[in-house]
N, C-alpha and C positions, 0 to 999 in steps of 0.2 A: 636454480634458486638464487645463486649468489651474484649470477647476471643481470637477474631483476632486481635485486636489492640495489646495485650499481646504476642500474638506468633510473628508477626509483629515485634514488642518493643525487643523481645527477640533474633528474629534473627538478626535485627541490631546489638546487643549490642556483640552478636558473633564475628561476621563481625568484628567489631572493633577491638574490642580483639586481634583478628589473627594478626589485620593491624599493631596494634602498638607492639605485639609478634614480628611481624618480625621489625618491624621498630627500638627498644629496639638493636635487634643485628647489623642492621646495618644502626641507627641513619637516618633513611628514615619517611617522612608521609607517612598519609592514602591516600593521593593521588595516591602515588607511587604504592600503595598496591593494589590500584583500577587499575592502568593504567597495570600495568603487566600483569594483565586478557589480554590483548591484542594477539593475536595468529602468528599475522606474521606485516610485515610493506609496507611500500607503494613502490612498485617500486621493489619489489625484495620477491619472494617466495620463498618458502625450497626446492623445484627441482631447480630452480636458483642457490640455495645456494651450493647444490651437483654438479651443471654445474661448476661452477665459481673455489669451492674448492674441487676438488675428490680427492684427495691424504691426504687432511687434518688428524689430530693426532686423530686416534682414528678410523676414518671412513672407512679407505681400509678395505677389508677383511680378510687381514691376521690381522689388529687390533682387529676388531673383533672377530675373532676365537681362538684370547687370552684375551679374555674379557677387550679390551682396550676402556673405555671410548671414549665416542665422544663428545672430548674436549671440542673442536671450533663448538661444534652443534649451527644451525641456531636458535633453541628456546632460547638455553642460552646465545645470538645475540639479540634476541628480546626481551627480558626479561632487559637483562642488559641496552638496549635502554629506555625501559621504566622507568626507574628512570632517564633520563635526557628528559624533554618534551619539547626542543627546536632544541635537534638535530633531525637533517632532517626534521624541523618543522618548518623552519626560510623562507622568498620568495616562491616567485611561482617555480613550479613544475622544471623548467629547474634548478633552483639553489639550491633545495634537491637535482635534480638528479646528479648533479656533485661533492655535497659536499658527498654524499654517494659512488663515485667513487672514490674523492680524500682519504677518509678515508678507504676503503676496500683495496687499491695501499700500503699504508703505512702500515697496518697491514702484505699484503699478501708478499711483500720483508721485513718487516724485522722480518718474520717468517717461508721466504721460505728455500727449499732443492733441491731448482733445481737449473741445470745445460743444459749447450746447449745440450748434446743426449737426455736430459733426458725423460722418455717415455712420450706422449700430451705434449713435450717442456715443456720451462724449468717455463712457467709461469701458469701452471698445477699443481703446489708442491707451493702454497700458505699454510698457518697457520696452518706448520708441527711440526716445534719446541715453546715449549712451555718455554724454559730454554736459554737463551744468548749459542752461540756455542761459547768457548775458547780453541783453539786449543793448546797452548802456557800456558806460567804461569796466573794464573786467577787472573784479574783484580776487584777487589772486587766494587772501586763506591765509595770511601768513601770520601764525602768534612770534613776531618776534622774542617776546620777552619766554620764550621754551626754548629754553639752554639742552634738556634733555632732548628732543627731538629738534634738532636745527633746521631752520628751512634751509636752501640751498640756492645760493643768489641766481635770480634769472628764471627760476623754476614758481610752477602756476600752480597749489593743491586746489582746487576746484572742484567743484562734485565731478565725479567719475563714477560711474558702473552704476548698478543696481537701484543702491542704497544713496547714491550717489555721495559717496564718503569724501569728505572736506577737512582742512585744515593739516598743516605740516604733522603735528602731534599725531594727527591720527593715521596716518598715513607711514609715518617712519613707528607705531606702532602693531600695524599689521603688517608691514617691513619684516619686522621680528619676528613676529608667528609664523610669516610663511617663509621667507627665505634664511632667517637666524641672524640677520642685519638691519640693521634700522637706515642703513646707510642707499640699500637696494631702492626703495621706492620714494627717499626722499631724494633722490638722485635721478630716478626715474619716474615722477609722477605720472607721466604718459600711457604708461606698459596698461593702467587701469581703463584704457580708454582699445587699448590691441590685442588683449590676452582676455578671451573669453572667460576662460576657468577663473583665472586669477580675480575679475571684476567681479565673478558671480560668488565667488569665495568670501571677500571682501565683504560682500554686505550681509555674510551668513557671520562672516567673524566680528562686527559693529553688535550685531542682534544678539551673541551669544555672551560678549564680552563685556562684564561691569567694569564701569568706572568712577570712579570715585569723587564725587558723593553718592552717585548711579549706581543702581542695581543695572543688571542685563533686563533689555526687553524679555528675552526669556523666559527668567526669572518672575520677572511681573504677572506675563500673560501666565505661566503655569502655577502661578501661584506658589511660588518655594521662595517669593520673597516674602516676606511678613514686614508689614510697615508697621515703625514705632510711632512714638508721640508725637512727634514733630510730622514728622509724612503726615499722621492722620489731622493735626491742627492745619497743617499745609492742603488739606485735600487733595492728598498724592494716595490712593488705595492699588489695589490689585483689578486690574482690566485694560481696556484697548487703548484707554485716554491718557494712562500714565506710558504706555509706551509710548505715544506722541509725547509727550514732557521728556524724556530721554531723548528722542531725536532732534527735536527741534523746539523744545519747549520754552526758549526764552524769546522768540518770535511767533508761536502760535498759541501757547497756553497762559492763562489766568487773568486773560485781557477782560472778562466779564460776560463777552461777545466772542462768537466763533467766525473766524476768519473764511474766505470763501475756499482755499484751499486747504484746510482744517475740514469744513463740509464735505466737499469733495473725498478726503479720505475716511471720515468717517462713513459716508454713503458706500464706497468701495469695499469697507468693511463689512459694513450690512449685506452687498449686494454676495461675499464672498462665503461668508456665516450659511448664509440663504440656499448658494451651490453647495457645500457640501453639509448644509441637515443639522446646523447646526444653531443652536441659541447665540445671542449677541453677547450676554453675561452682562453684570452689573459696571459701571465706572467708563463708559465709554467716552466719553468728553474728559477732555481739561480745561473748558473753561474757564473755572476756579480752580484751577491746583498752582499753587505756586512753582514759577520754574524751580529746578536745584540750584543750590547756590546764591540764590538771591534772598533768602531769610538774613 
């Protein structure tokens, strides 16, 4: 009996080990480390996952057959979910079902390579690019005038990964969440472009985390934000359209007129509501909503 308690005693203390080994690189508990054992999520399997993205970076098979990683893999999706345990975890099931719609729409245009011939249309070439596409002179990202998050001369924040996350601020602060320095990825902006987990993480930690005057898209789509007077004179309410005004809303929202790539996500939307049964809900455009910060 006391032998088992020892073997027992000893595989814990393993266990442990491992959790806070990984957590040491990227500033996570033991929680995290338990919840990752997790194999897939609710409302969406890995043949879903190949339905929804076949064209995805890495996954055709001519990517394969030059040994191209599978980027955007559904495991490194559910992996990187399990270090935030409130997404798709927040209301009953209709209101994960949506927030996991509204969040898979934004990743899949502003990572797509489709076009109207394009072969399964053009909303078949979801989370292809991995790297911001600049056609023209490259727009580096830099708020110089963020004293808190300094850019780092020579160094590009450029959309990367997912969510495709931009600008130094934002970058040296998911820096902090995941590694407990802000110095890590503003030093590194690259790593978002070569570390699967880390890109995919990335654009869970934009979605989950308010900023100020911002709520979290989270927030919005499940409704735990409540808009005051201003939100609702501004036409900023709870639905799909204010989570576009968080992401990008002083380039695609309150112009009067919806932008072709504005369409595009909200169709993505619909088309994703539609795979898993679920209603669009009310406020899906930002048309009219005023960005944040420009009142």
């Amino acid at each position: 009996m006391i032998k088992y308690r020892y073997i027992v005693a000893l595989i814990l203390i393993i266990f442990i080990f491992n959790c806070y080994g990984q957590s040491k690189i990227n500033n996570k508990s033991i929680f995290c480390c338990i919840n990752s054992s997790k194999k897939s999520l609710k409302y969406l399997s890995s043949k879903d996952w190949d339905i929804l993205f076949p064209n995805r970076k890495g996954f055709t098979k001519n990517s394969i057959q030059n040994n191209t990683s599978d980027f955007y893999s559904y495991q490194t999706f559910v992996k990187a979910a399990s270090y935030f345990p409130k997404f798709l975890n927040e209301g009953d099931s209709l209101t994960q079902k949506r927030e996991l719609a509204a969040f898979l729409a934004h990743i899949a245009q502003e990572t797509s390579d489709g076009w109207n011939d394009a072969p399964g249309g053009y909303f078949a070439w979801g989370l292809v690019y991995i790297e911001e596409q600049q056609k023209e002179s490259i727009f580096n990202y830099v708020d110089s005038t963020n004293q808190i998050y300094p850019a780092v001369k020579g160094k590009l924040y450029f959309g990367r990964g997912p969510k495709q996350i931009s600008w130094n601020y934002n970058y040296g602060q998911f820096s902090e969440f995941w590694y407990g320095s802000k110095d890590s990825l503003l030093n590194n902006p690259e790593r978002l472009a070569t570390d699967q987990l880390l890109s995919f993480s990335s654009a869970i930690w934009f979605w989950m985390t308010p900023q100020t005057p911002k709520p979290s898209c989270h927030e919005v789509i499940t409704g735990l934000w409540k808009p005051n007077e201003k939100d609702l004179s501004n036409g900023r309410s709870i639905g799909f359209g204010n989570t576009l005004n968080i992401i990008n809303g002083g380039l695609e929202c309150g112009k009067g007129y919806d932008l072709l790539k504005s369409e595009y996500r909200y169709k993505y939307y619909e088309l994703f509501c539609k795979y898993l049964n679920v209603p669009i809900g009310e406020n899906v455009k930002c048309t009219f909503q005023k960005p944040y910060g420009s009142e």
